[in-house]
LUMVO-775570 format. One line per 4 residues: number of its first residue (from 1); their letters; for each residue y, x, z of C-alpha. Coordinates in Angstrom, 2 decimals, always signed. Layout:
<pts>
NUM) A) Y X Z ~ ...
</pts>
This chain:
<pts>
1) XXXX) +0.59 +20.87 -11.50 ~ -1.14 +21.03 -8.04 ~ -1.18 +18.63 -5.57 ~ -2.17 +19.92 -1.86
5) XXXX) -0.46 +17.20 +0.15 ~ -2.09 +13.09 -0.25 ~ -1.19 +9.97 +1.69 ~ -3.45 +9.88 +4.56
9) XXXX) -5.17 +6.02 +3.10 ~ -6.59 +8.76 +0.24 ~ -8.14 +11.04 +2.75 ~ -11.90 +11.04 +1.85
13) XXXX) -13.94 +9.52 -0.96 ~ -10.62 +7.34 -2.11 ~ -9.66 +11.05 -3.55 ~ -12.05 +10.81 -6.19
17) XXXX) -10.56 +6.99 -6.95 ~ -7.26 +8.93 -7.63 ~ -9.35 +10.64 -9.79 ~ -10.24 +8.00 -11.68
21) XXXX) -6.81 +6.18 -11.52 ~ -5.18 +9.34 -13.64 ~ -8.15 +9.45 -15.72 ~ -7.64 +5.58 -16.39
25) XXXX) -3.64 +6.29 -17.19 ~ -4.65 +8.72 -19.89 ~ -7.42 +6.46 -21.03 ~ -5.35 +3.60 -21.48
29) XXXX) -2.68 +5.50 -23.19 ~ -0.38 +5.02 -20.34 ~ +0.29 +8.75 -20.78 ~ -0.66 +11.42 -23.18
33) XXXX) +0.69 +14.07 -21.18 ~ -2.61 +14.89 -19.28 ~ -4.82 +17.97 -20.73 ~ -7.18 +18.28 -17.82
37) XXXX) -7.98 +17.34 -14.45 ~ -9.58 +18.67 -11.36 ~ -10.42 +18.29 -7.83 ~ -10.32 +22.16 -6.13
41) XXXX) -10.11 +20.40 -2.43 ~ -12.09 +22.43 +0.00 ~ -12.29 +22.96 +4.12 ~ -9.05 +25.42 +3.63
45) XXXX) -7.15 +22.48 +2.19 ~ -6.38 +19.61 -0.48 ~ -6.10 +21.17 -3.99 ~ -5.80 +19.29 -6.48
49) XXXX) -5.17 +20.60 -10.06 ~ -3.83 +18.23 -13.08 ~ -3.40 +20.80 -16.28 ~ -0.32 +19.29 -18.33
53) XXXX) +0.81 +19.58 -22.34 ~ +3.81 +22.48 -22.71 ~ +6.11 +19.90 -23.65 ~ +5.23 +17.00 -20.93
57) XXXX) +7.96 +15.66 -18.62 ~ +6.85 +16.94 -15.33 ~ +9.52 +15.06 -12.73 ~ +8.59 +11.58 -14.99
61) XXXX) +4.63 +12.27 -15.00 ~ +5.32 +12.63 -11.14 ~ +7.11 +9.65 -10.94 ~ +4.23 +7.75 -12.93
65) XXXX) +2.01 +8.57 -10.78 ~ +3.77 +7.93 -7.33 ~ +4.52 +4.28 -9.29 ~ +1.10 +3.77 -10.79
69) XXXX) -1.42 +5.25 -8.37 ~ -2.20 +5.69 -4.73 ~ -0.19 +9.06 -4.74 ~ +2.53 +7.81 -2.65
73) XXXX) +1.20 +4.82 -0.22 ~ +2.12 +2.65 +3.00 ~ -0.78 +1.82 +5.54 ~ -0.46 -1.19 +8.11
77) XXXX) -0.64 -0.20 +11.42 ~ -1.85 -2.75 +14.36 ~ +0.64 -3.16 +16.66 ~ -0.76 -5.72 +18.85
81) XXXX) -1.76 -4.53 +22.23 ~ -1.96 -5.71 +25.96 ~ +0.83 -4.99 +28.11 ~ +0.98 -6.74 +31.64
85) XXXX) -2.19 -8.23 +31.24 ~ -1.59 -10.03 +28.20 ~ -1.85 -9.10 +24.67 ~ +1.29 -8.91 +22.96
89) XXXX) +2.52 -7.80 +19.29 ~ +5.06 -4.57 +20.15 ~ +7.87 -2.96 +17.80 ~ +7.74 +0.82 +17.53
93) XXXX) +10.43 +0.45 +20.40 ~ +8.34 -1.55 +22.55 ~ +5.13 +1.03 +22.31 ~ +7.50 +4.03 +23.07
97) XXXX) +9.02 +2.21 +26.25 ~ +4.94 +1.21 +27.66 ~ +4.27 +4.32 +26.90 ~ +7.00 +6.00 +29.24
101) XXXX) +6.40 +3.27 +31.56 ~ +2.43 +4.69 +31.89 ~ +3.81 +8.54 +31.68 ~ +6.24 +7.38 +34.95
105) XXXX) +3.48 +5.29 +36.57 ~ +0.61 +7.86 +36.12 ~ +3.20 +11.03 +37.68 ~ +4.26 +9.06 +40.32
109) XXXX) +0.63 +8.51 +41.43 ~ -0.05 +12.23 +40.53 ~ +2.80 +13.23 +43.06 ~ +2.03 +10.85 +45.87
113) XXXX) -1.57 +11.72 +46.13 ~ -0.40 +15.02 +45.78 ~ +1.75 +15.19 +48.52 ~ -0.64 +13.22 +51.04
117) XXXX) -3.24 +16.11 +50.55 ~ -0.01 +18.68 +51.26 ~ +1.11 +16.70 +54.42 ~ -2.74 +16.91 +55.28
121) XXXX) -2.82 +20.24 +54.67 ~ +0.61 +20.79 +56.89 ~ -0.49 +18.61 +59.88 ~ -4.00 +21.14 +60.06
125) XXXX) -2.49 +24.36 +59.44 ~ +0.89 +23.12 +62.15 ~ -2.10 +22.66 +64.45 ~ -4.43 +26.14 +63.80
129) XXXX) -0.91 +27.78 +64.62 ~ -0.09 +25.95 +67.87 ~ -3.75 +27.16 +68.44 ~ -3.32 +30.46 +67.83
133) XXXX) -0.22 +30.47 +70.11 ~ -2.63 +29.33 +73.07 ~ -5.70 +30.79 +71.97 ~ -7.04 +31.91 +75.44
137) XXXX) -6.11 +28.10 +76.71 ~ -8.42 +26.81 +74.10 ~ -11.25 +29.29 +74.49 ~ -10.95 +28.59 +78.39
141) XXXX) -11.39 +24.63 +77.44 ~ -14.24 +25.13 +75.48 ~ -15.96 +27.20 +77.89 ~ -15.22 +25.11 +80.60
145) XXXX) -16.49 +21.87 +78.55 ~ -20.27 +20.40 +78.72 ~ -20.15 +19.63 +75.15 ~ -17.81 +18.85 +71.90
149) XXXX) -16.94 +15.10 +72.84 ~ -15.12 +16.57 +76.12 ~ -13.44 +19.50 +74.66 ~ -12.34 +17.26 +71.68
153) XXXX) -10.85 +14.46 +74.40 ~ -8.64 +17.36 +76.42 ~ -7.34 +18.38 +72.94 ~ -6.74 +15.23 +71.86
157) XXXX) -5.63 +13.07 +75.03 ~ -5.01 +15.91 +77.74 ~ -8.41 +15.06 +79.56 ~ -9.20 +17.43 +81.69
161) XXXX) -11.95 +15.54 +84.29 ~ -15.25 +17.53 +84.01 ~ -13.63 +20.83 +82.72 ~ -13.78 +23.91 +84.75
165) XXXX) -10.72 +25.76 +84.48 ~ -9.88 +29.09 +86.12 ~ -6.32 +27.73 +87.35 ~ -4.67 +24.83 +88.11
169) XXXX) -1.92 +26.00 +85.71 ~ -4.00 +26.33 +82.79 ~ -5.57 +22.60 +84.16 ~ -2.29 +21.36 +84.01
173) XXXX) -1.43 +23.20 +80.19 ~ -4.33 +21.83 +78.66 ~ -3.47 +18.26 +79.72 ~ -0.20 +18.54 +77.97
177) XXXX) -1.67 +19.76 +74.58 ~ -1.88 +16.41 +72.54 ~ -3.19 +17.87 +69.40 ~ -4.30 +15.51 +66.64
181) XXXX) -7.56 +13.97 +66.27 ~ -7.40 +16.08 +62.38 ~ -6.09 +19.39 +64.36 ~ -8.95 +18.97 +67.08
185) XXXX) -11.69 +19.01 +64.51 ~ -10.34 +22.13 +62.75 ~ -9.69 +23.84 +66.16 ~ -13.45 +23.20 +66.82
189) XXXX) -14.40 +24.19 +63.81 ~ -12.38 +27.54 +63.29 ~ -14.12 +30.71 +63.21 ~ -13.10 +33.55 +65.19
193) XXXX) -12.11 +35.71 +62.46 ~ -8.79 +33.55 +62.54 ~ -7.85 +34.97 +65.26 ~ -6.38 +38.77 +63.07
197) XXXX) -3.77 +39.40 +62.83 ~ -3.65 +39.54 +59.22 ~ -5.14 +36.22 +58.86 ~ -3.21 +34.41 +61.44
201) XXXX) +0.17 +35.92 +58.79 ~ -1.63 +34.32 +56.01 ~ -2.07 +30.84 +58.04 ~ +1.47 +30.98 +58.66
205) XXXX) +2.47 +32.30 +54.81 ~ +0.18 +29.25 +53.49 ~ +2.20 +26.57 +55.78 ~ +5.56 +27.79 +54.05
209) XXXX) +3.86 +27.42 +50.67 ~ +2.63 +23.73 +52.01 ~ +6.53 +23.04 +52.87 ~ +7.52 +23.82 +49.79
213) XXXX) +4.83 +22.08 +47.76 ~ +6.22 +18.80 +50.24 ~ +9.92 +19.93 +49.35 ~ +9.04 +19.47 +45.75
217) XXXX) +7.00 +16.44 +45.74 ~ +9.58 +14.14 +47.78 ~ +12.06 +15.47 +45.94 ~ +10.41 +14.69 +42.21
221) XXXX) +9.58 +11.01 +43.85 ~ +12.98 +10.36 +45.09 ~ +14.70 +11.63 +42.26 ~ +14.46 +9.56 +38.73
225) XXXX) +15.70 +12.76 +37.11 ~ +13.19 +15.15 +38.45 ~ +10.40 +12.93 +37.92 ~ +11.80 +12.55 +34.33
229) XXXX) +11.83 +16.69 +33.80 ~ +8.46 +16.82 +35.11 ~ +6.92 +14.92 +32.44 ~ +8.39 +16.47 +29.74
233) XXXX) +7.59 +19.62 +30.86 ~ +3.57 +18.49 +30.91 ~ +4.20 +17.04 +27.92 ~ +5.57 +20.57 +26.12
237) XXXX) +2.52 +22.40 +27.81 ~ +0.30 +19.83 +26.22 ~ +2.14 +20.34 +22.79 ~ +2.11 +23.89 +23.40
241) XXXX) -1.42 +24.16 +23.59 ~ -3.14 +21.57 +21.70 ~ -0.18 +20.71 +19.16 ~ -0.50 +21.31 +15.90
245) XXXX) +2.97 +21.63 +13.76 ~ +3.65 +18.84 +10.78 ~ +2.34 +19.29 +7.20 ~ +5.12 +17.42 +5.74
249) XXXX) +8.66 +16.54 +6.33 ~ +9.90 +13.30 +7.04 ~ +13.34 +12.59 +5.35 ~ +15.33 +10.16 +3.00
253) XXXX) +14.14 +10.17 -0.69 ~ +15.23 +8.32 -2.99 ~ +12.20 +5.30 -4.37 ~ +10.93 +7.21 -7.79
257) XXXX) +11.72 +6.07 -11.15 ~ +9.62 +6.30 -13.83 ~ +11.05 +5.38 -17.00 ~ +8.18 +3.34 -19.28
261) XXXX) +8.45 +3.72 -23.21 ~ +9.21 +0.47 -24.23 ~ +6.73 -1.53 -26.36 ~ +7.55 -4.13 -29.22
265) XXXX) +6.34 -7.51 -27.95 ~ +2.33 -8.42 -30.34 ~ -0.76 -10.54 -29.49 ~ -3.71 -8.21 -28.74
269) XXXX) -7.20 -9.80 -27.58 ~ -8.81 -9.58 -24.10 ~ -12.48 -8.62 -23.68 ~ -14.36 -7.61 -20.31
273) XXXX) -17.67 -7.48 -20.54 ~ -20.42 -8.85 -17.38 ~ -20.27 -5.20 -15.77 ~ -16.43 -5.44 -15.53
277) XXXX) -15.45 -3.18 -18.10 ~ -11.84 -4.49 -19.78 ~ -10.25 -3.08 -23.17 ~ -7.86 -4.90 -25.30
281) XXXX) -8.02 -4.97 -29.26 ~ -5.81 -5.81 -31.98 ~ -6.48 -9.89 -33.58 ~ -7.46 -8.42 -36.85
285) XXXX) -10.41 -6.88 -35.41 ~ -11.29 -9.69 -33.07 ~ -11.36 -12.28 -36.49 ~ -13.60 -9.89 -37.90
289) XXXX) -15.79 -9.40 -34.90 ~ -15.31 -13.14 -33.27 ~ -19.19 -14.01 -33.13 ~ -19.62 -10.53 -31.15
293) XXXX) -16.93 -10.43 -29.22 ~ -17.70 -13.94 -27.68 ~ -21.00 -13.43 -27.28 ~ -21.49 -9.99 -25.82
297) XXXX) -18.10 -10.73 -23.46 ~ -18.29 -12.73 -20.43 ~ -13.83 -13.82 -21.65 ~ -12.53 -13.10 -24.85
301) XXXX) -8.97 -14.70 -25.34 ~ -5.76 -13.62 -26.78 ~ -2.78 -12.33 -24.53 ~ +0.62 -10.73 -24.89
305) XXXX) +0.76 -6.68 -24.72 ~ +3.54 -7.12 -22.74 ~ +2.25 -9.67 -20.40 ~ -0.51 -9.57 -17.39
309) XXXX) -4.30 -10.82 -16.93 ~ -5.17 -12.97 -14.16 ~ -8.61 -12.18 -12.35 ~ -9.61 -15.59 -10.39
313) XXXX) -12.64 -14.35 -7.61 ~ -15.23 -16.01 -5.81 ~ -13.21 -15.16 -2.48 ~ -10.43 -17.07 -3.89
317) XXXX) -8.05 -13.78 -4.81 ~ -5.85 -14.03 -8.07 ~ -5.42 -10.64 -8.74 ~ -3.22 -9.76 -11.76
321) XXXX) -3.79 -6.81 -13.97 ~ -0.89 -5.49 -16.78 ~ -2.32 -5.47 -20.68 ~ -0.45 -2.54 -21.09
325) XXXX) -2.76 -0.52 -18.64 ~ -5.57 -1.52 -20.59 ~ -7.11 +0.77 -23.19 ~ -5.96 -0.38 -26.85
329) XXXX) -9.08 +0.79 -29.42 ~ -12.15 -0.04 -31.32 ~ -13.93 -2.92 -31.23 ~ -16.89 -0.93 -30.22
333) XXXX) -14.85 +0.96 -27.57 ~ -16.29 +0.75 -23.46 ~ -12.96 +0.20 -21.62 ~ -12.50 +0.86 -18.07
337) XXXX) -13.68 -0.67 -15.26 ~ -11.49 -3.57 -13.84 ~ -11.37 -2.10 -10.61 ~ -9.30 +0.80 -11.91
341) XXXX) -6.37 -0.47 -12.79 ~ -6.13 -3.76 -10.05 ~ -7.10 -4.21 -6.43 ~ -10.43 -6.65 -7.76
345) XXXX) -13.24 -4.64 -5.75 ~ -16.72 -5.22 -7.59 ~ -18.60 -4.42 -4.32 ~ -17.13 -7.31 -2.06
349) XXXX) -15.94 -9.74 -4.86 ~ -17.51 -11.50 -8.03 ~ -14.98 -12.34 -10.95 ~ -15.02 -16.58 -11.87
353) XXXX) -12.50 -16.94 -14.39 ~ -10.26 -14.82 -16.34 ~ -6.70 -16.28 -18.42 ~ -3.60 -14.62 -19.69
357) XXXX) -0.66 -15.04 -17.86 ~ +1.18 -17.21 -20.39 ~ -2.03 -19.99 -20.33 ~ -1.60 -19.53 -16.02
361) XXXX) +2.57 -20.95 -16.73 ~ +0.87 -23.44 -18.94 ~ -1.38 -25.15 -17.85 ~ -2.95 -26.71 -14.19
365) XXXX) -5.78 -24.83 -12.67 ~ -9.13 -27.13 -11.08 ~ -10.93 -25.42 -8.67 ~ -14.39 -26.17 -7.56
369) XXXX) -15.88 -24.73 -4.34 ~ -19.72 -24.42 -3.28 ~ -19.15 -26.74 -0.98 ~ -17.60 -28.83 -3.25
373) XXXX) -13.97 -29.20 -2.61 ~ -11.75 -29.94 -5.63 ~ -8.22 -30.09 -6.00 ~ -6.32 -29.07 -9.09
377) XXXX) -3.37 -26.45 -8.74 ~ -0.08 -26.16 -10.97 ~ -0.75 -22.64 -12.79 ~ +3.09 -21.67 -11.97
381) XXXX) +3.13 -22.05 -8.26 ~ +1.24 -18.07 -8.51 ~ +3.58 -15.40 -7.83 ~ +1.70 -13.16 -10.29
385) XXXX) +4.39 -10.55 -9.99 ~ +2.49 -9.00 -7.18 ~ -1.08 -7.40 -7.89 ~ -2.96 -9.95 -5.46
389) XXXX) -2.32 -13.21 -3.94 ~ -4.34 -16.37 -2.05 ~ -5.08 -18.56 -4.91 ~ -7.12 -20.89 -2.59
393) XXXX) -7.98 -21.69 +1.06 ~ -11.49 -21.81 +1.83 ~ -13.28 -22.74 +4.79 ~ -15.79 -20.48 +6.54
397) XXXX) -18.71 -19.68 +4.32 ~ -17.75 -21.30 +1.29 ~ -16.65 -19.65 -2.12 ~ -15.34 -20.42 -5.60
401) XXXX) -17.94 -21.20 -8.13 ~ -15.35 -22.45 -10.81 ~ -11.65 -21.80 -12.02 ~ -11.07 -24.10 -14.95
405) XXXX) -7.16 -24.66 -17.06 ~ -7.11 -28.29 -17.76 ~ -6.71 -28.36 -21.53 ~ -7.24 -32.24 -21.88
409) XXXX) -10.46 -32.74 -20.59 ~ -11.09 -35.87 -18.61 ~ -14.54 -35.65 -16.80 ~ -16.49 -33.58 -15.00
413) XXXX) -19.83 -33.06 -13.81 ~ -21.14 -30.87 -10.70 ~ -24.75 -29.44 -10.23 ~ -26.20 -28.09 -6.98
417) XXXX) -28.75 -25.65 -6.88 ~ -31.48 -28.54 -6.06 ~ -30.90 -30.36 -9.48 ~ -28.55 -33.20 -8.09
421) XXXX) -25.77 -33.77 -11.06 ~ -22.70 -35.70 -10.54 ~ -20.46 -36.85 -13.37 ~ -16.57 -38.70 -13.08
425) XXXX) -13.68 -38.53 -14.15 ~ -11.19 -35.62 -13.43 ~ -8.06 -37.96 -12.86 ~ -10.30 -38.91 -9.16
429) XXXX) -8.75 -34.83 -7.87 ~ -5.49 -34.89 -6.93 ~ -3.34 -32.05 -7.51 ~ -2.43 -29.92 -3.87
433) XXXX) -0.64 -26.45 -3.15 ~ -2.62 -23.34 -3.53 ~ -2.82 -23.06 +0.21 ~ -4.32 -26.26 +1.09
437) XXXX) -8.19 -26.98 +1.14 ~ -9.08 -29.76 -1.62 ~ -11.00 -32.56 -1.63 ~ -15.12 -33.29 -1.53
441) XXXX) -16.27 -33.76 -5.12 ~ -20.06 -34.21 -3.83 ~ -22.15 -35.51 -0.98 ~ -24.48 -32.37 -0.48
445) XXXX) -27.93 -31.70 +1.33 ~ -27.80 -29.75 +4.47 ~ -28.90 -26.82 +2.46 ~ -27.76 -27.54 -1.06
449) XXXX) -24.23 -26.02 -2.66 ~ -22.52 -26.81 -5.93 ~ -23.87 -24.03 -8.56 ~ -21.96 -25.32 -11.92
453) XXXX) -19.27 -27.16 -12.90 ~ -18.77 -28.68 -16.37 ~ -15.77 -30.29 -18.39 ~ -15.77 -32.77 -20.55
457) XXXX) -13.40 -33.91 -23.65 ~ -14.04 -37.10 -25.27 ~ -15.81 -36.99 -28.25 ~ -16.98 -33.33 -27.90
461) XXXX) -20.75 -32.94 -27.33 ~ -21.55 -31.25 -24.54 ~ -25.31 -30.16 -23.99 ~ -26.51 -27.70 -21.62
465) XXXX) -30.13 -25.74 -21.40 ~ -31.69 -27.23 -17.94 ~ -35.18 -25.88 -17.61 ~ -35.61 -25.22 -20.59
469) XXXX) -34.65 -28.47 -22.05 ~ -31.80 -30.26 -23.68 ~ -29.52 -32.34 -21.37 ~ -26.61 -34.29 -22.99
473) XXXX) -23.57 -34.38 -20.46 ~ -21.85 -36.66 -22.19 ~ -24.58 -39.29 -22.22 ~ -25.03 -39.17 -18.70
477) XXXX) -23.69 -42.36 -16.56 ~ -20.40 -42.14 -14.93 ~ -20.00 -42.20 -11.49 ~ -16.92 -41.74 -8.56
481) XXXX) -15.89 -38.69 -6.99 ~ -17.76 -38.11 -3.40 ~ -20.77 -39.04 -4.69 ~ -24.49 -38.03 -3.80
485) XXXX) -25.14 -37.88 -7.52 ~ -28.47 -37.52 -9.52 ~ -31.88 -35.75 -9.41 ~ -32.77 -34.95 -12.48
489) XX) -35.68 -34.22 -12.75 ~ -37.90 -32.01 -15.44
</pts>
């Protein structure tokens, strides 16, 4: 199978993320169908080759992959612009009509300037005619003038005081002249090469052209038609010469359908490790491997195949990922990387707490900022049908340090990064909507930030490692919520 058409969001490096996306599906055992793939793109075109079994499904592996990876895609587009002067979020409608508006308004000041330099033209060339007509006149005015200024003012206004003239009949023709001040200058200024024949039929073949040109011009701003058939014909031209024809063909498709094998409902375990690499194994291997698997695993917890993995971040995304896109094997086994099968992206975003989607239906959710807002969330007000949602608001600059199911505990304690600890109980949060802010858990130093957040259960030791010495949570003195807390100090 070849692909030489992509979305235009995978033009570029997210190619090789496709890559990796079908690698993941036949990793994961999403699909066995996949013998071999290759990228062939080059500056002749996209090729992209994926070598198949003999017996695959081609039409459903195309389908799986328009379903499960970037193959076929939407992009946003930014439809806010200024129009009148003020900025303004347009439909597709709205665009097209501004942009026939500007088409309209830039023609119409294409034409007018247009014809003013035409009517300039008309009211020089009128006047090198007229000249023509009375050329021994003129030359006996400029002859008979002391300088420019005085032949310019007989040609202009008719005055004729100072001139010497031959006759009182060419005296009295020159003060009924009345050329413009624009047809003086080029009378003055016209060489006496004008004056053949041959160019005094091209002065006179130029004016038609002129009227014409004026013709045209009124006519295309006085008609709404003309101006209209203008503008598409500049805008064929332009599509003529810089246009180039589409690569694909827009039309109605059906949405594909990919038919999934269906799975028997089982309890698997979870495991990513601190470099983000997920896998799932089966709970007989976990019970033999339990001391491993919690140790060398950042979350190790069991889930349903058939079920999904929440990813809480630092940024405050939830973003879900399906079990059954993660690779079933060994205990041993890599994985994938997390940011193959979900939109988590390891680069911007830091992973806080992990749970299965039946504990997320369960149970309520207490998150802890660096700033140290609180507030505890019900688990089921997150739409985890869709692959990422807000889990939290944050304010500018802060970010989750903790994402915690309550599970009975009734205390907890907060440290800062400058060894203040604060300790009270969790019933002091109130619960609030996964869009609202929370509450201050901590009065903080300008410079200091919550770091950790620990829960307590009654009657459960809790004792953390704090500089390298033991420090018993539990024994630690009680306090209320929006305190300043304690130094403590080694």
């Amino acid at each position: 199978m070849v692909i030489s058409q992509i979305p235009y969001p995978m033009i570029g490096a997210n190619i090789a993320k496709f890559l990796m996306d079908v690698a993941a599906l036949s990793e994961s055992k999403k699909t066995q169908d996949i013998v071999d793939i290759s990228n062939q793109s080059s500056k002749e075109g996209i090729r992209i080759v994926i070598e198949l079994k003999k017996d695959a499904d081609v039409d459903n592996f195309i389908n799986m992959l328009y379903k499960k990876t970037r193959l076929e895609d939407s992009f946003g587009v930014n439809m806010l612009a200024i129009a009148d002067g003020r900025p303004e979020v347009m439909s597709l409608r709205d665009i097209i009509k501004c942009n026939v508006d500007f088409q309209y308004e830039t023609a119409t000041r294409k034409y007018t300037t247009l014809l003013a330099k035409e009517r300039e033209k008309k009211e020089i060339q009128e006047g090198l005619i007229k000249a023509c007509n009375v050329i021994d006149l003129i030359i006996e005015i400029l002859r008979g003038s002391r300088d420019r200024a005085m032949a310019k003012a007989c040609l202009v206004e008719g005055k004729t005081e100072g001139i010497r003239f031959r006759s009182r009949e060419s005296k009295i023709m020159a003060a009924q002249l009345q050329f413009t001040e624009k047809q003086a200058n080029a009378i003055l200024e016209m060489r006496l090469y004008k004056l053949i024949g041959l160019e005094l039929e091209a002065l006179i073949n130029e004016h038609e052209e002129t009227m014409a040109n004026i013709y045209r011009y009124e006519d295309i701003l006085d008609r709404k038609d003309a101006m209209a058939q203008v503008i598409i014909n500049e805008l064929e031209e332009i599509r003529r010469q810089f246009g180039v024809e589409r690569k694909t063909v827009i039309e109605n498709v059906a949405e594909a359908v990919y038919v999934e094998k269906k799975i028997e409902e089982m309890d698997l375990v979870f495991l990513m490790d601190r470099f983000g690499y997920a896998r799932t194994i089966d709970t007989a291997t976990y019970e033999r491997n339990k001391e491993a698997a919690d140790s060398e695993n950042r979350f190790a917890f069991i889930c349903k195949n058939t079920g999904k993995i929440c990813l809480f971040t630092n940024t405050g995304q939830l973003h879900t990922v399906k079990v059954s896109d993660l690779p079933l094997g060994k205990f041993r086994d890599k994985g994938i990387p997390i940011d193959n099968i979900s939109n988590y992206s390891g680069e911007k975003e830091r992973v806080i707490a992990a749970v299965s989607q039946t504990s997320l239906n369960l149970y309520r959710m207490l998150f802890v900022t660096g700033q140290a807002m609180l507030k505890i969330v019900d688990g089921g007000e997150f739409d985890v049908a869709k692959r990422t949602v807000a889990a939290t608001k944050l304010s500018e600059g802060d970010e989750v340090v903790s994402v915690m199911p309550l599970l009975g505990q009734q205390q907890i304690v907060l440290q800062t990064k400058e060894g203040y600890f604060l300790k009270f109980d969790i019933e002091e949060i109130p619960e609030k909507k996964k869009t609202a802010v929370g509450v201050r858990g901590m009065k903080l130093g300008a410079k200091d930030q919550v770091d950790q957040a620990y829960y307590l259960t009654s009657g459960v030791p809790s004792v953390i490692s704090y500089h390298d010495k033991e420090l018993d949570l539990q024994k630690m003195k009680t306090a209320k919520r929006d305190g300043k807390g304690t130094k403590i100090r080694v």
